[in-house]
VMD Tcl script that draws the C-alpha trace (Angstrom):
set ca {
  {5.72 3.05 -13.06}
  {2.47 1.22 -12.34}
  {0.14 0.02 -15.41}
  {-2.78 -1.94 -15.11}
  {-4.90 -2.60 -18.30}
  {-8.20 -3.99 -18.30}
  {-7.38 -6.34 -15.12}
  {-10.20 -8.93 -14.45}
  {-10.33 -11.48 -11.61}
  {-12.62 -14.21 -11.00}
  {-13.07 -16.44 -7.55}
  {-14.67 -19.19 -9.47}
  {-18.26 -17.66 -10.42}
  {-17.66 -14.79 -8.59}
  {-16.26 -11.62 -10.65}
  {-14.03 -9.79 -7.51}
  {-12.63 -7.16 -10.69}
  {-14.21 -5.86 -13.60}
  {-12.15 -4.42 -16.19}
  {-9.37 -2.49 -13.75}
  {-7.20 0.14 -16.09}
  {-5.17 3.00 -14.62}
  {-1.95 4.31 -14.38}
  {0.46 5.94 -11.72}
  {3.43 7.75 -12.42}
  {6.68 7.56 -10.58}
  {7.00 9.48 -7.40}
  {2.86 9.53 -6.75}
  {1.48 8.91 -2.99}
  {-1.95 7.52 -3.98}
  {-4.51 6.73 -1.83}
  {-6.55 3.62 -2.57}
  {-10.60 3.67 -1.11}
  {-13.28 1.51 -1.02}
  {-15.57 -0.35 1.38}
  {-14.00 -3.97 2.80}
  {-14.75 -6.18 -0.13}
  {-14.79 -3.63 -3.11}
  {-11.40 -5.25 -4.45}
  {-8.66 -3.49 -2.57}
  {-6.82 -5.78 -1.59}
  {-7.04 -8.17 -4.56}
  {-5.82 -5.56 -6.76}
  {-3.10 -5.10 -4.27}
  {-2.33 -8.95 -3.84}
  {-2.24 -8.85 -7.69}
  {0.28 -5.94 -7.78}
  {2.17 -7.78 -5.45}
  {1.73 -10.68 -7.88}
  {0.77 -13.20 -4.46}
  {-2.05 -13.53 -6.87}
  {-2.55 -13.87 -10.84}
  {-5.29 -11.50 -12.34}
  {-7.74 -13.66 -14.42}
  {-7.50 -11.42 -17.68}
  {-5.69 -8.32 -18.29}
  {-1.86 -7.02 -18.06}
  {-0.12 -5.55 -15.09}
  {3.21 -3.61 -15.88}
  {5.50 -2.42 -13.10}
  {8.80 -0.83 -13.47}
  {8.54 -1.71 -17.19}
  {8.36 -5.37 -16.36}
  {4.92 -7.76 -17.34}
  {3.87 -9.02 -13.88}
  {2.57 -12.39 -15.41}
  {6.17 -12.97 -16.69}
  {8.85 -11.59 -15.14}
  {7.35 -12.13 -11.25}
  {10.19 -12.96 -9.27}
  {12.32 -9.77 -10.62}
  {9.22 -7.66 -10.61}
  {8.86 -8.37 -6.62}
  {12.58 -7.20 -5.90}
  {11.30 -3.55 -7.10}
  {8.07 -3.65 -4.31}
  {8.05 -3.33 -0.91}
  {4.52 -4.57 0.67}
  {3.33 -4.40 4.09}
  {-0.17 -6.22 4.57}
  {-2.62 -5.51 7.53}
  {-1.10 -7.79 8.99}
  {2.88 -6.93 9.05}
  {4.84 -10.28 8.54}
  {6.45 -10.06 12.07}
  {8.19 -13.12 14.24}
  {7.35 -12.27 17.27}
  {10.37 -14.17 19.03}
  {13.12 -12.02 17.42}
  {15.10 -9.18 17.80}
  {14.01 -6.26 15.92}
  {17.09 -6.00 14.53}
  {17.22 -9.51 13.48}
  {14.23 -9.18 11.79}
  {15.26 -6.73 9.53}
  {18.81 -8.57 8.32}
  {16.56 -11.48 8.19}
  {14.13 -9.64 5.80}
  {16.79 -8.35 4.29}
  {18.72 -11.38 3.07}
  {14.93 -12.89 2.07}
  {14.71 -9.73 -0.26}
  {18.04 -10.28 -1.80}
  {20.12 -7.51 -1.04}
  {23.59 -7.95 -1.04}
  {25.68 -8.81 1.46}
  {27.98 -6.25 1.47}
  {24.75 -3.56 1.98}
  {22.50 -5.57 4.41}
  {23.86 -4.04 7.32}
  {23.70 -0.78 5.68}
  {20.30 -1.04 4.94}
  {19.22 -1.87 8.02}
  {20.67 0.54 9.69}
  {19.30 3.38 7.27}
  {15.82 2.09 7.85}
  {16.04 1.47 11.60}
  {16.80 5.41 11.06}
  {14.01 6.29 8.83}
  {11.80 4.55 10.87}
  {12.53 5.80 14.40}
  {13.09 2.28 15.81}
  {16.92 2.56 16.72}
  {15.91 2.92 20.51}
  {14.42 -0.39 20.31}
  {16.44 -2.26 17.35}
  {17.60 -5.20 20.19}
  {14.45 -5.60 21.72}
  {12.10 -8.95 21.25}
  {9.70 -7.62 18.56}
  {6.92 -9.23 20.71}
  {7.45 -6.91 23.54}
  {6.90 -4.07 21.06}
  {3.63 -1.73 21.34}
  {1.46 -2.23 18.44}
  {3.25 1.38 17.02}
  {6.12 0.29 17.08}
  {5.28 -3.14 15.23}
  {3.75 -0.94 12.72}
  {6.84 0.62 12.12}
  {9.18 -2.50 12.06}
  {6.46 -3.66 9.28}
  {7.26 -0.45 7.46}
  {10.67 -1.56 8.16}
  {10.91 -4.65 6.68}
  {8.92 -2.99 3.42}
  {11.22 -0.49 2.44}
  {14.40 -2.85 3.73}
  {15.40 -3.69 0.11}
  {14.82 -0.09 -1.53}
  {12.16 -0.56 -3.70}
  {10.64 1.59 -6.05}
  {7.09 0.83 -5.30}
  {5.50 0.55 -1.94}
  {2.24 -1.54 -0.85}
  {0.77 0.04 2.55}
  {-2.66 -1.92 3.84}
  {-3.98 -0.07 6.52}
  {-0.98 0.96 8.18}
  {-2.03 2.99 10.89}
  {-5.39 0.56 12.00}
  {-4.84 -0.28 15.83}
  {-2.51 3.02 16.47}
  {-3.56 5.77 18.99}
  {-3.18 9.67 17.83}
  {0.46 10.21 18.49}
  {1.33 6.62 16.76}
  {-1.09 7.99 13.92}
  {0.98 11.01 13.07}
  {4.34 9.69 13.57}
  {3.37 6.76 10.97}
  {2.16 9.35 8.66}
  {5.24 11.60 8.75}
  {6.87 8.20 8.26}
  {5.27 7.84 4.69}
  {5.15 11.71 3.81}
  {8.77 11.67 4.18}
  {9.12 8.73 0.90}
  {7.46 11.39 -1.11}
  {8.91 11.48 -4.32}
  {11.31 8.97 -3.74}
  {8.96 5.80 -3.98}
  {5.61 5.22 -5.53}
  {3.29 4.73 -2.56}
  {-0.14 2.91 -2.77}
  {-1.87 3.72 0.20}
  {-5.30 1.33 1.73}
  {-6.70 2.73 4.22}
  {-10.49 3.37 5.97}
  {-9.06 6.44 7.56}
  {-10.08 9.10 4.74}
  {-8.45 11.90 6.98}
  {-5.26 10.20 6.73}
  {-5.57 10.03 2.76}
  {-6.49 13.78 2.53}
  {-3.09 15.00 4.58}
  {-0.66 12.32 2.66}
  {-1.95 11.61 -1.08}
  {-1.82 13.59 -4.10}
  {-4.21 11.56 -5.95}
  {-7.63 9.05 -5.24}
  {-8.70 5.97 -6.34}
  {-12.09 4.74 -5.27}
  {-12.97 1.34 -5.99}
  {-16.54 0.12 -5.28}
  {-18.02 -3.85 -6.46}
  {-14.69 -4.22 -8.56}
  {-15.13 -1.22 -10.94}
  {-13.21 2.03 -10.81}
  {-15.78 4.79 -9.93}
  {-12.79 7.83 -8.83}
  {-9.93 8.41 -10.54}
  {-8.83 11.72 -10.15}
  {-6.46 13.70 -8.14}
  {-6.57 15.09 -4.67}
  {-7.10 18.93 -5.15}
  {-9.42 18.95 -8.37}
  {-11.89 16.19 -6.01}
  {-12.11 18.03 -3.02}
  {-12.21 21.43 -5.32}
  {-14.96 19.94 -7.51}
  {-17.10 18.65 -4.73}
  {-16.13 21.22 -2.50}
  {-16.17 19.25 0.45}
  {-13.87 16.78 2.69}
  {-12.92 13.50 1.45}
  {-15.58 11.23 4.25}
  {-18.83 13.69 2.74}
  {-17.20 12.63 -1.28}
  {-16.77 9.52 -0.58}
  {-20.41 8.62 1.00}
  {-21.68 11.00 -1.58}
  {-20.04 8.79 -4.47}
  {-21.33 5.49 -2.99}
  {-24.52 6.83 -1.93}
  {-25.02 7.74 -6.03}
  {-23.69 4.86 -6.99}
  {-26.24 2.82 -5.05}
  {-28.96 4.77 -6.01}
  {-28.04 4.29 -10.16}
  {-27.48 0.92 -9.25}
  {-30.90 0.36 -7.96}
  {-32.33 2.12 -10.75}
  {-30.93 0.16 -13.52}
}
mol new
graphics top color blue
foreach p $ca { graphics top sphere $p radius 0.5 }
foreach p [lrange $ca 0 end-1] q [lrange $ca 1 end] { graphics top cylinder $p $q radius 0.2 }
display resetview
């Protein structure tokens, strides 16, 4: 579903990724890691294509990122850290708006919308002014507007950031329920939320790959949470770092 091979980007001297190659297979929840400017989001800014990668080839849904963009895009639903809200509409609104932007067809628009006002648990508030919205529920009307045109693959950055406990959960039932039907790459600094939703881990650390592996056989290997492996890894990786 998602292929990246050997995926370099520079910043004009500055190397953000170094060789980036991994797969993911249809139907994976995987959760992305990594300290705020290891390359997270550039890789997902790339996948998104908002951004070329300097060297390299992403493939997604059998299609070459670097030529087939536009189409490519139609498959992905992304939701930044930042959802893309207007703040002066209707929540409803919103989401035919987003709709039509993502091209979905006329005749299914209002289908759609309804089915993710539904999936979402944000039919209580569908006619309200998404500005009067707690931050939870912006979160979901984000989530909304991601999965709005049925994509295949789905782009979470931080979704839960800002949310209090019972916000937390019902966001993460949210994306355990797209199991299986959508590829899910999951950013987050919230490891316990990566150990209850993804089957597999990426760690990404100075714009190199250091954890690729999934869920059960890391937490069996190191025999500990995911917070203790994840200082662990950086904390070695610093220390060969500093040695070299």
């Amino acid at each position: 579903m998602i292929v990246l091979e050997h995926v370099t980007k520079y910043f004009g001297r500055f190397q953000a990724l170094k060789d980036i190659s991994f797969e993911i297979s249809r139907g994976e929840i995987v959760g992305f890691l990594g300290q705020n400017g290891a390359g997270k989001t550039t890789i997902m800014r790339i996948l998104t294509s908002y951004l070329p990668a300097t060297s390299g080839k992403v493939i997604i849904a059998g299609g070459d990122v670097s030529k087939n963009s536009l189409a490519i895009r139609k498959k992905i639903g992304y939701l930044p850290e930042t959802p893309p809200l207007y703040s002066n509409m209707a929540v409803r609104d919103y989401l035919r708006f987003a709709a039509q932007l993502k091209d979905v067809p006329i005749r299914q628009q209002r289908v759609q919308v309804d089915k993710v006002l539904e999936q979402c648990c944000i039919e209580g508030v569908q006619h309200k002014t998404i500005g009067t919205l707690s931050k939870g529920y912006k979160q979901r009307v984000g989530i909304a507007q991601a999965i709005v045109n049925d994509p295949e693959v789905l782009i979470l950055d931080e979704p839960t950031i800002g949310l209090d406990p019972v916000q937390i959960i019902q966001v993460r039932n949210l994306i355990k329920s797209l199991e299986h039907k959508r590829t899910v790459i999951l950013s987050t600094h919230i490891l316990s939320e990566i150990q209850q939703i993804a089957q597999r881990v990426l760690i990404i650390k100075s714009g190199e790959i250091i954890v690729d592996e999934t869920l059960e056989n890391l937490l069996r290997e190191h025999e500990s949470n995911l917070e203790d492996i994840f200082l662990e890894l950086h904390s070695a990786s610093k220390e060969k770092s500093s040695y070299e």
